[in-house]
Backbone bond lengths (Angstrom), bond angles and torsions (degrees), N, CA, C in turn:
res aa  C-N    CA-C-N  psi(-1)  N-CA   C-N-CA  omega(-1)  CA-C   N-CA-C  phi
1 X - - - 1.440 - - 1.506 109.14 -
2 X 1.302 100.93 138.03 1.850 90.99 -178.89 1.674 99.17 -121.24
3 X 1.040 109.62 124.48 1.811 110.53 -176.10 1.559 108.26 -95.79
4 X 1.371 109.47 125.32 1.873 113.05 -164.97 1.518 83.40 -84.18
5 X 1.682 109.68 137.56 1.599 108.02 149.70 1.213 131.68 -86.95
6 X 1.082 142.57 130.38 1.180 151.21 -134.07 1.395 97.38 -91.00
7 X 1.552 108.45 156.77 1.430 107.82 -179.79 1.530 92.32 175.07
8 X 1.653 94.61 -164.24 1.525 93.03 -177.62 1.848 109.74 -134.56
9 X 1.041 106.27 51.53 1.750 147.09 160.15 1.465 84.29 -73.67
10 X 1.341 100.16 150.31 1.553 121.03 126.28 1.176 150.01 -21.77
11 X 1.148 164.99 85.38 1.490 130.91 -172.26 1.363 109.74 -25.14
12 X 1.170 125.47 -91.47 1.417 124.80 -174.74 1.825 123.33 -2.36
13 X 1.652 98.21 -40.07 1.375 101.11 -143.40 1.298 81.33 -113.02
14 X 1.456 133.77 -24.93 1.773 109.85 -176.21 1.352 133.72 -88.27
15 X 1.148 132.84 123.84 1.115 160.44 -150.29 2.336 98.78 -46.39
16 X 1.564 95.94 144.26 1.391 94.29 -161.12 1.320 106.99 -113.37
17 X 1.450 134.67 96.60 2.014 111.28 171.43 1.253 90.96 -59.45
18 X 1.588 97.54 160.30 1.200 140.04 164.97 1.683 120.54 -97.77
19 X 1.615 116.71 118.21 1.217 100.90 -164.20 1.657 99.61 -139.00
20 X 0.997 115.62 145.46 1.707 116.19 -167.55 1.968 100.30 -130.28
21 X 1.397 92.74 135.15 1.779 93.13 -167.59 1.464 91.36 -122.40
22 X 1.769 120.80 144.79 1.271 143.76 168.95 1.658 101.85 -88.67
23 X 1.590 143.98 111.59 1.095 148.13 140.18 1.354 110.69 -42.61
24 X 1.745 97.17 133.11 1.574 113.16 175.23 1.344 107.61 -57.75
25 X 1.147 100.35 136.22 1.864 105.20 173.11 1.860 113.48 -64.11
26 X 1.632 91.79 -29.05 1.589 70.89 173.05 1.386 106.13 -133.42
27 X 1.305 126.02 108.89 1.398 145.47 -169.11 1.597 113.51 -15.65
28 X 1.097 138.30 110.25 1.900 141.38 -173.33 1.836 103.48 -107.68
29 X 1.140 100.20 168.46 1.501 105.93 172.81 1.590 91.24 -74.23
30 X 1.280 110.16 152.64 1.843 140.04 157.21 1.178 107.59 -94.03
31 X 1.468 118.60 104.36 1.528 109.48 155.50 1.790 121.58 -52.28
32 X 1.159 116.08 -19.00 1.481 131.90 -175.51 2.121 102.05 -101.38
33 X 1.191 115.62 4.29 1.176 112.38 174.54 1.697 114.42 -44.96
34 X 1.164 108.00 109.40 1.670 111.02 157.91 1.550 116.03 -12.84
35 X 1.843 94.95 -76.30 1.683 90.45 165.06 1.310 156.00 -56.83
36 X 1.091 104.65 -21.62 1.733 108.69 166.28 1.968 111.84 -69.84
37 X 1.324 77.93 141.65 1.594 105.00 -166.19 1.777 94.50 -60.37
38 X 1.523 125.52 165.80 1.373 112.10 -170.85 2.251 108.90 -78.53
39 X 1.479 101.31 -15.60 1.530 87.88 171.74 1.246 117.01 -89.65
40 X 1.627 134.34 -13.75 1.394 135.51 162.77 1.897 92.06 -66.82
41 X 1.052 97.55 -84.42 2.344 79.93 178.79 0.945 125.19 -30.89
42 X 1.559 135.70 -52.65 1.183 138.58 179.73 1.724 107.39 -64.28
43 X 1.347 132.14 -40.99 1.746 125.84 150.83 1.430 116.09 -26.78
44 X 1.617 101.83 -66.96 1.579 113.72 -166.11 1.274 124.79 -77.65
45 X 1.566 115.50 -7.02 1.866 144.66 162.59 1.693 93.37 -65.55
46 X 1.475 126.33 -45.16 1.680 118.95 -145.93 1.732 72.70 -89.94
47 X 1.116 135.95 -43.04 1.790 120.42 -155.90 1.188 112.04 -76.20
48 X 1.701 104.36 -15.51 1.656 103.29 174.28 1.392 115.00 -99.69
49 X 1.154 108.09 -61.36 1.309 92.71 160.93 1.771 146.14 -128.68
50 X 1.373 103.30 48.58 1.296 129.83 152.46 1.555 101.23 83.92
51 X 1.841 95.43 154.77 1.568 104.69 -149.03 1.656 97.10 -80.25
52 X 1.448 133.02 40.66 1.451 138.37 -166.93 1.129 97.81 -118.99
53 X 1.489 117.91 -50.66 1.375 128.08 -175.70 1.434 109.49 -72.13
54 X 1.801 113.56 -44.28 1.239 106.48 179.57 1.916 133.84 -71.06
55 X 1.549 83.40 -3.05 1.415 97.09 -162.61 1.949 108.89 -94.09
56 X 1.886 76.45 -21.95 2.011 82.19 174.72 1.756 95.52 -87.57
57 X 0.564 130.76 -69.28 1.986 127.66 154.28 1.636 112.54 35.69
58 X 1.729 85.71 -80.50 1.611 111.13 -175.97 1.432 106.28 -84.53
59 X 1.566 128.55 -8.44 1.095 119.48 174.24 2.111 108.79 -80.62
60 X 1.232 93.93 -47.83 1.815 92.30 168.81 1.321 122.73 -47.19
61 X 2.092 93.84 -39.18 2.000 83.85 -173.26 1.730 107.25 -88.05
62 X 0.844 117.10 8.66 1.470 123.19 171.12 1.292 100.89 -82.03
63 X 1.144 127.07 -72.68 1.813 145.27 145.47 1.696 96.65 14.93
64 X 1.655 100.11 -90.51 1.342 133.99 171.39 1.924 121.73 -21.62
65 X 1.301 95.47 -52.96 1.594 116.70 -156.35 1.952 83.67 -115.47
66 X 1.324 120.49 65.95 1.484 94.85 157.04 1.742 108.02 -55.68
67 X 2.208 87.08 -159.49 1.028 119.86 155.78 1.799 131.24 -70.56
68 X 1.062 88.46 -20.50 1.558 97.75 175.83 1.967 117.88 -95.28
69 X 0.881 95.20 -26.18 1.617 106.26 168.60 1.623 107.32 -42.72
70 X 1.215 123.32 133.28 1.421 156.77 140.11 1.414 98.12 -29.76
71 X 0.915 117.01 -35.82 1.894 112.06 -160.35 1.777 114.09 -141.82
72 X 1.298 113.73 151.11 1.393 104.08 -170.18 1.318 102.96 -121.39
73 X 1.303 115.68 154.33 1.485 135.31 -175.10 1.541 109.82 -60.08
74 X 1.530 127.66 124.58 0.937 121.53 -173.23 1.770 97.54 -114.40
75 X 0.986 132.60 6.14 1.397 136.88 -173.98 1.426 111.16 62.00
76 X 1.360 130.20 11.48 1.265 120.25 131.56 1.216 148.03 -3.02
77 X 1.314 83.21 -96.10 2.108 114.41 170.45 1.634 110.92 -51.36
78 X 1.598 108.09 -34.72 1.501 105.62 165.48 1.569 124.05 -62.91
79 X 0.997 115.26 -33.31 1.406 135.63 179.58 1.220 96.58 -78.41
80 X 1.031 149.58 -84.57 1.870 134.59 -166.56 1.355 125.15 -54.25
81 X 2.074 103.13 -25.65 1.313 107.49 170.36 1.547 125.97 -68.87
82 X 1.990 112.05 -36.20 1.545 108.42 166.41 1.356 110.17 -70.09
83 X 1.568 131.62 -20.24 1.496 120.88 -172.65 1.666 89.81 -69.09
84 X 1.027 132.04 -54.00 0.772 117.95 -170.34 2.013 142.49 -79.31
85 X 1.397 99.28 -6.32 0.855 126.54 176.22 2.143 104.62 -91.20
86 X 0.691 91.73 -35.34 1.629 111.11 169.89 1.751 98.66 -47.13
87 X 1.452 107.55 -87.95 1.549 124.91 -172.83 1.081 103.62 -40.41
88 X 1.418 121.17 -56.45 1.649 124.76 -147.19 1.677 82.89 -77.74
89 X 1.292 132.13 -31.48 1.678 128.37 -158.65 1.592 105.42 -94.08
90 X 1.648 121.75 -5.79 1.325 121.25 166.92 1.718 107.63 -102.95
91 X 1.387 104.52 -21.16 1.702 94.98 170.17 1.077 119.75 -80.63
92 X 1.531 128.73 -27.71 1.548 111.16 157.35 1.271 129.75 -93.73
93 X 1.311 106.89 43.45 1.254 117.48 157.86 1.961 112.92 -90.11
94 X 1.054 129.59 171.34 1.494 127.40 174.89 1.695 102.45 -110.11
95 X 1.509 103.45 138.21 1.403 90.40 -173.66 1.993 97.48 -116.49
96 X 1.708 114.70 -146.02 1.440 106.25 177.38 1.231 106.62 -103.51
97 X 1.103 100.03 -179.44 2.001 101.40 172.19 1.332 103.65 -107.10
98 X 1.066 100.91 166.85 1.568 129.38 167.33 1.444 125.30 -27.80
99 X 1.158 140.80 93.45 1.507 123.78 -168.42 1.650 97.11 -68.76
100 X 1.728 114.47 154.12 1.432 104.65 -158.56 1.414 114.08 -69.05
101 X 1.638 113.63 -39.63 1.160 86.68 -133.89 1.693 85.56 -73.98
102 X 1.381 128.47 -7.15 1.524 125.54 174.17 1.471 105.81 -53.38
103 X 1.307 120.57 -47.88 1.433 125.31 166.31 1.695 119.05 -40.48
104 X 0.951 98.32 -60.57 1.650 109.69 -167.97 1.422 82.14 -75.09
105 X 0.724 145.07 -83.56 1.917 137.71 -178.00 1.498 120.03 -5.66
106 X 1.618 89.94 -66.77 1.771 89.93 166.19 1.589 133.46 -83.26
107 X 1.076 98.48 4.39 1.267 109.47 163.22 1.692 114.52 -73.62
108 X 1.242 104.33 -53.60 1.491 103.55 -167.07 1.575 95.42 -74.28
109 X 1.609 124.31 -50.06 1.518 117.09 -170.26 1.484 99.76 -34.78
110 X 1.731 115.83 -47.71 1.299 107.61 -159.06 1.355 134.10 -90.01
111 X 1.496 95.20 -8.48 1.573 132.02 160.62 1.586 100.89 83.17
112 X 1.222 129.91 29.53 1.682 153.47 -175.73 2.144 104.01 -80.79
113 X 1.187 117.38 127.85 1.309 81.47 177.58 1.148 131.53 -82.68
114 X 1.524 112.55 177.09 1.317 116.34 174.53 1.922 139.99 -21.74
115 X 0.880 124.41 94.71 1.232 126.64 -167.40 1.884 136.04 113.01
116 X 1.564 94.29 -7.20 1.184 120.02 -141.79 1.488 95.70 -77.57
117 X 1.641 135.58 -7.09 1.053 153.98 152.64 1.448 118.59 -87.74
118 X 1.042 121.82 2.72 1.437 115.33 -171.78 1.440 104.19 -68.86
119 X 1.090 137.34 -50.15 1.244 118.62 -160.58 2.186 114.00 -118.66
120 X 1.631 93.79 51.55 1.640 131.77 -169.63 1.596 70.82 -88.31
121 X 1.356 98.50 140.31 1.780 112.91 157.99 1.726 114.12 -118.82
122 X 0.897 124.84 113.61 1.789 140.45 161.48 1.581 120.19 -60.84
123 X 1.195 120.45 107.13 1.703 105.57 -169.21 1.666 82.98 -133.00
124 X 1.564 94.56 106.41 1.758 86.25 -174.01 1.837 92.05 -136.93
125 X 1.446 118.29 49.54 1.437 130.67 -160.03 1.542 92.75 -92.28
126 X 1.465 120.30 162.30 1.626 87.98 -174.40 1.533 132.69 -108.79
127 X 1.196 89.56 23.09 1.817 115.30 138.32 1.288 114.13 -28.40
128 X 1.315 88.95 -84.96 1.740 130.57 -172.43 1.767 101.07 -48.26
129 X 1.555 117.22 -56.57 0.913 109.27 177.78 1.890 141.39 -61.68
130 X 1.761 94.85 -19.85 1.334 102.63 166.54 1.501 114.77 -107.15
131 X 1.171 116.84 27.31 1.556 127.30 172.37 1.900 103.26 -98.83
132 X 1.549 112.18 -44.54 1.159 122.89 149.19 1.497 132.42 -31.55
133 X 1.712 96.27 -70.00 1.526 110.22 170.92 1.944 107.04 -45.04
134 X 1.207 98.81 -52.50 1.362 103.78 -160.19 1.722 117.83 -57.01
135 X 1.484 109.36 -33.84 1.511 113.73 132.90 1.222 148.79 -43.48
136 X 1.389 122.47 -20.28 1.210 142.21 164.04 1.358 89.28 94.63
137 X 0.972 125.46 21.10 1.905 105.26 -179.84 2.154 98.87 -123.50
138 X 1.410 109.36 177.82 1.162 135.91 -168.78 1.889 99.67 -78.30
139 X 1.290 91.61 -57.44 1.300 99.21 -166.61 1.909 108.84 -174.23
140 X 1.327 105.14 142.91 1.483 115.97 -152.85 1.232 100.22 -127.26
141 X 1.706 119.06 163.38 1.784 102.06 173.55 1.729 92.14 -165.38
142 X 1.276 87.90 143.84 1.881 107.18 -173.18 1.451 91.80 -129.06
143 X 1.371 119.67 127.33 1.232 139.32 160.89 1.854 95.03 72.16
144 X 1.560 88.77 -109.25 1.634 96.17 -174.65 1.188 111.60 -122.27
145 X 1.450 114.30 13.47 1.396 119.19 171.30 1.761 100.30 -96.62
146 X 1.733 102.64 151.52 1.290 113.69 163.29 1.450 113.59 -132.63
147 X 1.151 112.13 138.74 1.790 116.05 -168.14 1.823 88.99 -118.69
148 X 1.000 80.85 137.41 1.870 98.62 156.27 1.597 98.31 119.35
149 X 1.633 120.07 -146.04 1.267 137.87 -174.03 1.081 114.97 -113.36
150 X 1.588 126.09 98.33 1.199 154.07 173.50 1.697 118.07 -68.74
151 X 1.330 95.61 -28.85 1.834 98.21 -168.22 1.193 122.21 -27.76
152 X 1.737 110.62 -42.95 1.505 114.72 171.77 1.879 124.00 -86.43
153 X 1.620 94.37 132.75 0.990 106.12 -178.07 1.570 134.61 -41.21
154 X 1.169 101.82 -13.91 1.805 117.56 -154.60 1.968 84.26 -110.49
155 X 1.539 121.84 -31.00 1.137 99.32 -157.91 1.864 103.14 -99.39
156 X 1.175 97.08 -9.11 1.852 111.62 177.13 1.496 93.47 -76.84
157 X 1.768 113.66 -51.35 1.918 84.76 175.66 0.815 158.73 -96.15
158 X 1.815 91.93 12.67 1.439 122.25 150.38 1.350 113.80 -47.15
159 X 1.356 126.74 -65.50 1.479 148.24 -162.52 1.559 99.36 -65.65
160 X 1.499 126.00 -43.68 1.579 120.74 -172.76 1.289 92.96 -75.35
161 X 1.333 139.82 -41.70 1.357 129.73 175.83 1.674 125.41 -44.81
162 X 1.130 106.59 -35.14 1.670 133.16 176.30 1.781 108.71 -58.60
163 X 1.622 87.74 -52.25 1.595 106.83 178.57 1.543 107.81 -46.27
164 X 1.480 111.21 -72.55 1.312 134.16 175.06 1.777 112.76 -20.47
165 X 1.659 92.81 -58.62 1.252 111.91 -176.48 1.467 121.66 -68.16
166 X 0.950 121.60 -30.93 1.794 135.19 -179.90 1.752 100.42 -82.51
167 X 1.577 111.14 -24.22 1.350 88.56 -164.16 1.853 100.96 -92.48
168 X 1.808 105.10 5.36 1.536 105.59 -167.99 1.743 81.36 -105.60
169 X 1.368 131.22 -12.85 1.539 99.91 -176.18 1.712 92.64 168.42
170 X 1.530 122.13 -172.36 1.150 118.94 -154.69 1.179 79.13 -94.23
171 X 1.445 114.23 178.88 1.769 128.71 168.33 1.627 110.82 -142.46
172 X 1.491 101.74 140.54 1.257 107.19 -167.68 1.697 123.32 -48.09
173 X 1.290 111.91 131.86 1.553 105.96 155.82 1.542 137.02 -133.78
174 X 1.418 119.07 -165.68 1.342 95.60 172.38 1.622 93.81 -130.35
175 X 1.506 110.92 138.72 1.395 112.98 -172.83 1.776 108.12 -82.73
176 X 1.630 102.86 142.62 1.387 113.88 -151.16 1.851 88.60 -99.79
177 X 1.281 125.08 -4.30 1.150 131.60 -177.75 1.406 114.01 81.01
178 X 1.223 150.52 33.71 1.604 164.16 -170.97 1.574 112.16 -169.57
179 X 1.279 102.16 35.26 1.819 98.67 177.04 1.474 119.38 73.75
180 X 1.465 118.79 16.83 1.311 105.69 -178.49 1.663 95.08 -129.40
181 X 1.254 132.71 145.70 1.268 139.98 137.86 1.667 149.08 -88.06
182 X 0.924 110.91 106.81 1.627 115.42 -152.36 1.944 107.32 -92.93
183 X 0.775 109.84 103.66 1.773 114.26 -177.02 1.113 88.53 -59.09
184 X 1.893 118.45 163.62 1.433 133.84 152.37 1.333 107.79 -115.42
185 X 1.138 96.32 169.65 1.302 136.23 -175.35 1.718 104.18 -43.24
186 X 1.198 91.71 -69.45 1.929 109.68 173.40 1.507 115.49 -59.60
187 X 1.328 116.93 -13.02 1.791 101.11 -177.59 1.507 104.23 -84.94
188 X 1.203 97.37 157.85 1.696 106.96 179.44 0.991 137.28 -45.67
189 X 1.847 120.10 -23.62 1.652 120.37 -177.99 2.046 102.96 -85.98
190 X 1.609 84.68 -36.35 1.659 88.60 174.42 1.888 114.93 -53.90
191 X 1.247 104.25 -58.09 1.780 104.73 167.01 1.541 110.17 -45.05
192 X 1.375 125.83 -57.73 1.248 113.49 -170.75 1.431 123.24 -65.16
193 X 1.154 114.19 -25.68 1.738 130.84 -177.47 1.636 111.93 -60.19
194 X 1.750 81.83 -51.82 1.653 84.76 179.18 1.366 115.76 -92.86
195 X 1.184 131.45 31.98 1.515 124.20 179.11 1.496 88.78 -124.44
196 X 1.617 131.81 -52.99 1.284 125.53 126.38 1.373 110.37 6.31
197 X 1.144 122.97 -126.79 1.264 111.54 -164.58 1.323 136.04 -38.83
198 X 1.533 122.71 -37.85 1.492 121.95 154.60 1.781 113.95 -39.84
199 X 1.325 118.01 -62.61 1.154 104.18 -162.68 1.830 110.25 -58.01
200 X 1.548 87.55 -32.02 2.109 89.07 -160.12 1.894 94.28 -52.87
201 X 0.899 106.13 -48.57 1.786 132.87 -174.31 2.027 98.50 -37.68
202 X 1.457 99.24 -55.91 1.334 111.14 -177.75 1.565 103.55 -65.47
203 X 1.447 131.27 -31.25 1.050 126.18 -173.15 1.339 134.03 -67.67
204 X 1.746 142.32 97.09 1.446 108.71 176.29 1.442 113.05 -25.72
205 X 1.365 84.79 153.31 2.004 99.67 146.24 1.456 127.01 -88.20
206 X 1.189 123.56 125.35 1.237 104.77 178.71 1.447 139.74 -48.94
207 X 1.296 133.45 128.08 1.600 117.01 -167.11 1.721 119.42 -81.38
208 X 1.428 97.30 115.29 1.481 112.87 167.55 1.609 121.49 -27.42
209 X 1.413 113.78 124.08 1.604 110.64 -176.53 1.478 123.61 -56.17
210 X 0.919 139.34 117.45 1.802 134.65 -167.22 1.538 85.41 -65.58
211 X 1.562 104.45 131.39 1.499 123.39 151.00 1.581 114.23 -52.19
212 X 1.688 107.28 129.92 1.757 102.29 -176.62 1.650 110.40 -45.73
213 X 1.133 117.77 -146.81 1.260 119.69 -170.12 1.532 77.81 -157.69
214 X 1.590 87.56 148.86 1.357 87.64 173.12 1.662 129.24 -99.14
215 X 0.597 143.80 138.81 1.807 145.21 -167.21 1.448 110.04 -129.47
216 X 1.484 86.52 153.64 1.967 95.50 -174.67 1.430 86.79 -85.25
217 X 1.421 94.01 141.84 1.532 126.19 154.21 1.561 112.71 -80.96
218 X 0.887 101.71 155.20 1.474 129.67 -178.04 1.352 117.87 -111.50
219 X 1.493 138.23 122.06 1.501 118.56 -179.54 1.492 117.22 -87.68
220 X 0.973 92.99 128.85 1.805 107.75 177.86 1.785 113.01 -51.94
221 X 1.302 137.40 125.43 1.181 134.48 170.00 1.400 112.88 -115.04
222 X 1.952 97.99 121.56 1.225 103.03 158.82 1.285 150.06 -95.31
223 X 1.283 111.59 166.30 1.498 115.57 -164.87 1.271 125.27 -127.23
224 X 1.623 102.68 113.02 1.559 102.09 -167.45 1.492 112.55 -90.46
């Protein structure tokens, strides 16, 4: 998923994160589902992210859609505007880092060097976590931030893999039409992430050198 930051550019001309999302293993409702009618979305917009946000929403497309308009507000455009106002409002948030030795863990699974996560941010608050949901995915990640539910091992090194990948170049998406881009499942960085992470998972770790032990010395006597 790539989340546009807002500004007052062009489309063309404003600058794009890059954001890559892990699908729930076992399929959940989307508050952002295509299919739901715009007052079932507009419900499942206020539980994620609260009836303040949703209420300035419908105040723009009212804004948007006078009386004089050609065309009438279908609550659509409200719905892609909090999805999107959602993401962009949990990525600039600051999240925690890595506790180490989870750090140093995925480092070696992934064989990356030393440190190379240190300064990865985790925003898995539960905000964050139904801003995720509301994508239909587990957990998503733009730059060096990752939003959603990390707890499992397999799906954090999915997500550092993503990291890796965004910081060597863009990664494919498909545009959701409101400034955000959502990768699938089937494009190529998504395959590599998750085969990535299966294998690192399959991999021992290498075993840490045992510190000597310490032993009494003995004094040496010389002899003239």
């Amino acid at each position: 998923m790539r989340a546009q930051d807002p500004g007052k550019a062009p489309d063309a001309a404003r600058p794009r994160r890059t954001a890559s999302r892990i699908a729930p293993a076992v399929p959940s409702p989307a508050p952002f589902d295509r299919a739901l009618t715009p007052q079932a979305a507009m419900y499942a917009l206020q539980r994620s992210v609260g009836n303040a946000a949703a209420t300035r929403a419908l105040q723009r497309e009212a804004h948007q859609h006078s009386a004089g308009c050609a065309h009438r507000a279908s609550g659509r455009g409200s719905v892609a505007q909090i999805q999107r106002d959602a993401v962009l409002g949990v990525l600039g948030a600051r999240g925690r880092s890595l506790p180490e030795p989870v750090q140093r863990e995925a480092e070696g699974r992934l064989k990356v060097p030393e440190g190379s996560y240190r300064s990865v941010e985790i925003l898995d608050r539960p905000r964050d976590l139904a801003v995720a949901r509301a994508l239909g995915a587990i957990a998503f990640t733009s730059g060096k931030k990752i939003v959603g539910d990390v707890s499992r091992k397999k799906t954090l090194l999915h997500e550092l893999i993503h990291v890796g990948q965004q910081a060597r170049g863009a990664v494919p998406g498909t545009d959701m039409g409101n400034g955000l881009k959502l990768s699938d499942k089937g494009d190529d960085k998504e395959r590599e992430a998750e085969s990535g992470a299966i294998e690192a998972l399959a991999t021992p770790l290498p075993t840490p050198p045992r510190p000597a032990r310490p032993g009494k010395t003995r004094p040496r006597a010389s002899r003239t």
